[in-house]
N, C-alpha and C positions, 0 to 999 in steps of 0.2 A: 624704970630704967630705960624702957623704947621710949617712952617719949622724951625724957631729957635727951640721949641720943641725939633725935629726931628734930626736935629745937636748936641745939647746941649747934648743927652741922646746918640749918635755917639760920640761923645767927650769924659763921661765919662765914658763906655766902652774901648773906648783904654786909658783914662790915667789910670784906674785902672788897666787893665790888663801892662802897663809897670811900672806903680808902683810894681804889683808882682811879676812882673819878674826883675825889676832894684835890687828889696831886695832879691831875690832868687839868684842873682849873688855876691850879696855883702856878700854875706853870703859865699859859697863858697869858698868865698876870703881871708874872713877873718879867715875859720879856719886853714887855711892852717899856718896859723901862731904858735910858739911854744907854748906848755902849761905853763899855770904860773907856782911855785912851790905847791902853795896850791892844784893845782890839776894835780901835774906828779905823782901822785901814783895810781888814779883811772884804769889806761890803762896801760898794759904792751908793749912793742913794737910790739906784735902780735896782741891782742886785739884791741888795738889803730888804725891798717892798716884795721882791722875788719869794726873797725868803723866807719874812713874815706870812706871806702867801701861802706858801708851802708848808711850812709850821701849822697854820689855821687848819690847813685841809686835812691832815692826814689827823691831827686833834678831834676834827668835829668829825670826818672818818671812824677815829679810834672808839668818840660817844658811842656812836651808835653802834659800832659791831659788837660793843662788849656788851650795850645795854639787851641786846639778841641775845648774844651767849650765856649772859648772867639769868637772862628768862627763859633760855631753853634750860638751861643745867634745873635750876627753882622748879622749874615744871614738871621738866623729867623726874625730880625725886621725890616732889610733894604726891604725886600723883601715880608714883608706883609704876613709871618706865622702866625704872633697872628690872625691877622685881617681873615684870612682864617678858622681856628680854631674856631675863632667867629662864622661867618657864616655857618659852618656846627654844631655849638652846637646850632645857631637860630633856625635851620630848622630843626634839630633834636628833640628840647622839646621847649616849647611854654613858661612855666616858668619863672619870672626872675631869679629866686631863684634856680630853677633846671641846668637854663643853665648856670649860675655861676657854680656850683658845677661841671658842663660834664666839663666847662672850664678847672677849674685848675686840676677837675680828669684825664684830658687828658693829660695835662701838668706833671704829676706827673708820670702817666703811660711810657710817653714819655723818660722822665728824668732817672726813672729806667731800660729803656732798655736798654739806653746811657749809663748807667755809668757802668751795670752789667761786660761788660769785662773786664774794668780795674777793678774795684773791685774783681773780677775773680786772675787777674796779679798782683797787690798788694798784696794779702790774699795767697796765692796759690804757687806764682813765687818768690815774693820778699820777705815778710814776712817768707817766707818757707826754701829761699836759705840761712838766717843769722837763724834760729832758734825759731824763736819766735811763729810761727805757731802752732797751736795744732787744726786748726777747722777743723772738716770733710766736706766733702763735702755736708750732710746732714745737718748739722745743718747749713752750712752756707745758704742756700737756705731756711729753716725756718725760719732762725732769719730775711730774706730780706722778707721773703711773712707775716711774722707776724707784722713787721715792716711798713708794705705796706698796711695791713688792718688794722691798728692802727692809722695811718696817715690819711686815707683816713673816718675814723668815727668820728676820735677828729677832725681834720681838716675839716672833712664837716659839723659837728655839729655847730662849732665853725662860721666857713663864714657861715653857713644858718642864724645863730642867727645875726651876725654883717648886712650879709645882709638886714636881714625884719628889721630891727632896721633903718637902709637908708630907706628903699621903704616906711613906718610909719612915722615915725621921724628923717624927714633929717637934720633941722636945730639944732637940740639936739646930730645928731647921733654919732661925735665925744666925747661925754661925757661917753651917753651911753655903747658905744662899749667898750671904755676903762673902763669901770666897768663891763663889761662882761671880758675881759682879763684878770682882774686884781682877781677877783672872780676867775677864772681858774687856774691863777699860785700860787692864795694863796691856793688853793684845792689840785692841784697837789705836793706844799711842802709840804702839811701835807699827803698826800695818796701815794707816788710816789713809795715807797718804800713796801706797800700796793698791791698797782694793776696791774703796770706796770713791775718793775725789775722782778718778780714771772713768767711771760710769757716769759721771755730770759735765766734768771737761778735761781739755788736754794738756799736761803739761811738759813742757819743753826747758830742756837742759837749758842755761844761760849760754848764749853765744860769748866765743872770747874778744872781749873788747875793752873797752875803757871802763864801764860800768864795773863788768868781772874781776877785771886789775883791781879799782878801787874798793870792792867788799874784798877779794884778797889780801890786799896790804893792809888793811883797816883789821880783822882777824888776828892776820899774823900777828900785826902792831901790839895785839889785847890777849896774846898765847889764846886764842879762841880755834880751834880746828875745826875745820867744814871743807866738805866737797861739795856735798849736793845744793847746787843754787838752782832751784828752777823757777819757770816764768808761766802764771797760768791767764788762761783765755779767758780771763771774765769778761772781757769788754761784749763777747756776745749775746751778753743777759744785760750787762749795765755799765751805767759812766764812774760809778763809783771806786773807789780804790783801795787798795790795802795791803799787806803783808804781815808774814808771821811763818813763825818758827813750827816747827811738828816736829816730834817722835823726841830721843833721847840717845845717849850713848853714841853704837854707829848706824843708827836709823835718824841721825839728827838731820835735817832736811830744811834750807831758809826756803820760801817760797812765797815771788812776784806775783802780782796781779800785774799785765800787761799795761792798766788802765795807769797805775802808780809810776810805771816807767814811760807812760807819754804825758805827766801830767808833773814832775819832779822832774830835776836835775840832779844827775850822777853824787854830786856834794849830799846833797837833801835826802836821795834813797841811800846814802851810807849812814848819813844821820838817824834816818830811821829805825838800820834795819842793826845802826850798835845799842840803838834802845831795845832791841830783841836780843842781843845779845849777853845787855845788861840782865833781863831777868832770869839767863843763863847760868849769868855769872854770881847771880844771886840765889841762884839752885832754887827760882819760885813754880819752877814747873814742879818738881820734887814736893815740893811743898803746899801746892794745889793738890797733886795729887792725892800728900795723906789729909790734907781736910776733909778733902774728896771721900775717901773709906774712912774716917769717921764718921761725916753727916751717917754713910751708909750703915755703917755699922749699929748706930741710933737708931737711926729708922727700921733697919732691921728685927731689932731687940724691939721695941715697940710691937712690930708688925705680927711677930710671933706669939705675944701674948693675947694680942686682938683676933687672930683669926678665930679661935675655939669657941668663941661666945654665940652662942643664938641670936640673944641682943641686939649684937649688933648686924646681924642681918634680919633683924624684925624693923628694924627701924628704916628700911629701903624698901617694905613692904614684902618682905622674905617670910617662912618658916621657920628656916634653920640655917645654919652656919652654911659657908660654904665657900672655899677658897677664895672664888673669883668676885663674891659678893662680899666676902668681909675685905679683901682687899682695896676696892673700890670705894666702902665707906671709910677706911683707914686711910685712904688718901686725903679723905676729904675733912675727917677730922685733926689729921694729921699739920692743914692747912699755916696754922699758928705757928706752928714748932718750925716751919718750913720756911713760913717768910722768915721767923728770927733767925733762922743759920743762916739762909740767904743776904742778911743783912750784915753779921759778923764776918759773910765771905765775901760781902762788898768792900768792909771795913781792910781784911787783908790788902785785895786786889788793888784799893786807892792806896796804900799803903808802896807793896808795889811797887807800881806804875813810877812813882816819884820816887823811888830807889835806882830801875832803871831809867829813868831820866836823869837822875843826879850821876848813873856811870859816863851817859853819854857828855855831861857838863865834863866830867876830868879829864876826858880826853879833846875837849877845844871842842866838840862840833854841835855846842848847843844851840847856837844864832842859826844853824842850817835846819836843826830839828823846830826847832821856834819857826821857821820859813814853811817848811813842808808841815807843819801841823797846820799853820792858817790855809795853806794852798785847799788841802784835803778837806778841812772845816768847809773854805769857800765852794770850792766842787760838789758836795754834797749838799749844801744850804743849810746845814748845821746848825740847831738853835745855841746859840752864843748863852744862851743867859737861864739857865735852867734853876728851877725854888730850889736852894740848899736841900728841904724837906724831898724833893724829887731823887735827890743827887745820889741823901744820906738811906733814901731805900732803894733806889733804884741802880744807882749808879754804879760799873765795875772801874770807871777810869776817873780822877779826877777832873776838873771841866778845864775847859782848852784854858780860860784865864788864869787857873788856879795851876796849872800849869807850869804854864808863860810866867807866872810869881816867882816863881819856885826854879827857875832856872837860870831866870836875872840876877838871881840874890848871887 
């Protein structure tokens, strides 16, 4: 039984890593192909070579950091790292609770010193060489140590609590836990915008102006009710743009990226931001969120029955069972089950997307959102033409063409 295990989770480590790589070529491949007509006007022939440029790099980028990561992970587990890792977080704190916590703090520490160069070479090199870059070197080293102590207090609050809930009540713990989760992420839609975005940037009320009249009236127009519009500072990390809705009820909050208000026109960010409105109106956040505590509650119910096995912590080169070690393999065998919900909640979210897109058509403002999706395509360098296969695993939003189809009709 250690060794199927042991195989099993060897197994799905290399198909997932040539699944990403099989879609990471196909991709490639297929943009090499001509643009439709609906979208040969986004790219000029300079722009477009821009593009293809920037696609390439961040591609052959992607090869090789995953082909690291897929060889550190393989190494680390053929070779009995977790199970070492264990062993000097036993004999370092006596705790079960504590030595869970050194676990994955080490794991996390580990993780971040691994990725810092490339994040480094992305941010710095690539990001930098097409334009989009704005972060100093100062902030960028804040936002990863603020980030790193943010992780490390929610994330250990969070496994402390799941834990004694196992060591207490194990034959329950699966219920429990997932009511401790599900408490956290209904906390953090209502606060997130509250506690956390405010430690990375600043945001500011919307000044009243023409813009603010026009998401007013546009609201009212759709019985949609909002106060809070604000406007946040991204442009000081990037060129890139966006917006999007947080929280729910009267924590409901629209919120600008500065970068989308110097890069659209007033028509264009209402067209937008009634496609936010649309998924509103369509109660998908609600509906995110119970797919949400289902996946969780699945996983949960799984995860309870996996911890008590030996087994499964002989097969990470373990003795015996142990919270933070059968956790850690249940993620990994978990893997399967993970991409296919992942897949049926791509399947929702493209779903979606084209529901609020078809609000913003009833209300006239689909030629503006059709404008500001190419603008934000072109700004970003956006691959236009992504393998369906790419789209159908990977993808939360339908592609800008398929789109742009679907709103012409």
């Amino acid at each position: 039984m250690v060794a199927t295990i042991f195989y099993t989770i060897i197994l799905i480590f290399i198909l997932e890593f040539l699944l990403g790589r099989t879609l990471s070529y196909l991709n490639i491949q297929y943009s090499k192909r001509p643009l439709p007509d609906l979208l040969s006007d986004i790219y000029d022939a300079q722009k477009y070579k821009k593009q293809q440029s920037y696609f390439r790099t961040r591609a052959k980028f992607g090869w090789f950091s995953s082909c690291l990561s897929f060889l550190f992970l393989l190494l680390m587990f053929v070779f009995g790292g977790y199970a070492w890792i264990d062993d000097f977080a036993q004999n370092f704190v006596e705790n079960e609770i504590l030595v869970t916590l050194f676990f994955f703090g080490f794991l996390m520490i580990v993780n971040v010193v691994i990725d810092l160069p490339f994040d480094l070479y992305y941010t710095f090199v690539i990001e930098e060489k097409f334009g989009f870059n704005r972060t100093t070197p100062k902030i960028f080293f804040l936002d990863m140590l603020k980030g790193l102590l943010l992780n490390m207090l929610i994330g250990g609050i969070l496994i402390s609590v799941i834990a004694f809930i196992y060591q207490q009540m194990p034959n329950w713990f699966w219920l429990l836990a997932w009511g401790v989760l599900t408490a956290f992420m209904l906390f953090m839609n209502l606060f997130y915008s509250d506690l956390i975005v405010p430690l990375f940037n600043k945001q500011t009320p919307l000044e009243a102006g023409e813009l603010r009249t026009a998401i007013q009236q546009f609201a009212e127009k759709t019985n949609f009710k909002i106060q809070d519009i604000y406007v946040l500072d991204n442009s000081k990390r990037s060129t890139k743009a966006n917006a999007y809705f947080t929280g729910f009820g009267k924590k409901k909050r629209i919120v600008l990226y500065d970068t989308l208000i110097q890069q659209l026109t007033t028509e264009e960010i209402v067209a937008v931001l009634a496609h936010e409105i649309g998924h509103c109106k369509h109660r998908h956040t609600l509906k995110n969120v119970v797919i949400s505590l289902f996946s969780n509650l699945l996983l949960f119910f799984f995860l309870g029955i996996v911890l008590k096995y030996d087994v499964v912590a002989q097969a990470a080169g373990c003795t015996h069972a142990s919270f933070h070690i059968n956790m850690l393999v249940f993620g990994m065998l978990y893997t399967p089950v993970s991409m296919l919900l992942g897949i049926c909640s791509n399947i929702f979210s493209r779903r979606f997307e084209y529901q609020a897109d078809a609000f913003v058509k009833t209300y006239g403002n689909s030629d503006d959102l059709i404008t500001a999706l190419k603008k934000i395509s072109a700004q970003a360098l956006s691959n236009l033409q992504p393998h369906p296969l790419s789209v159908f695993f990977n993808y939360s939003h339908p592609t800008l063409y398929q789109r742009i189809c679907a709103l012409k009709l």
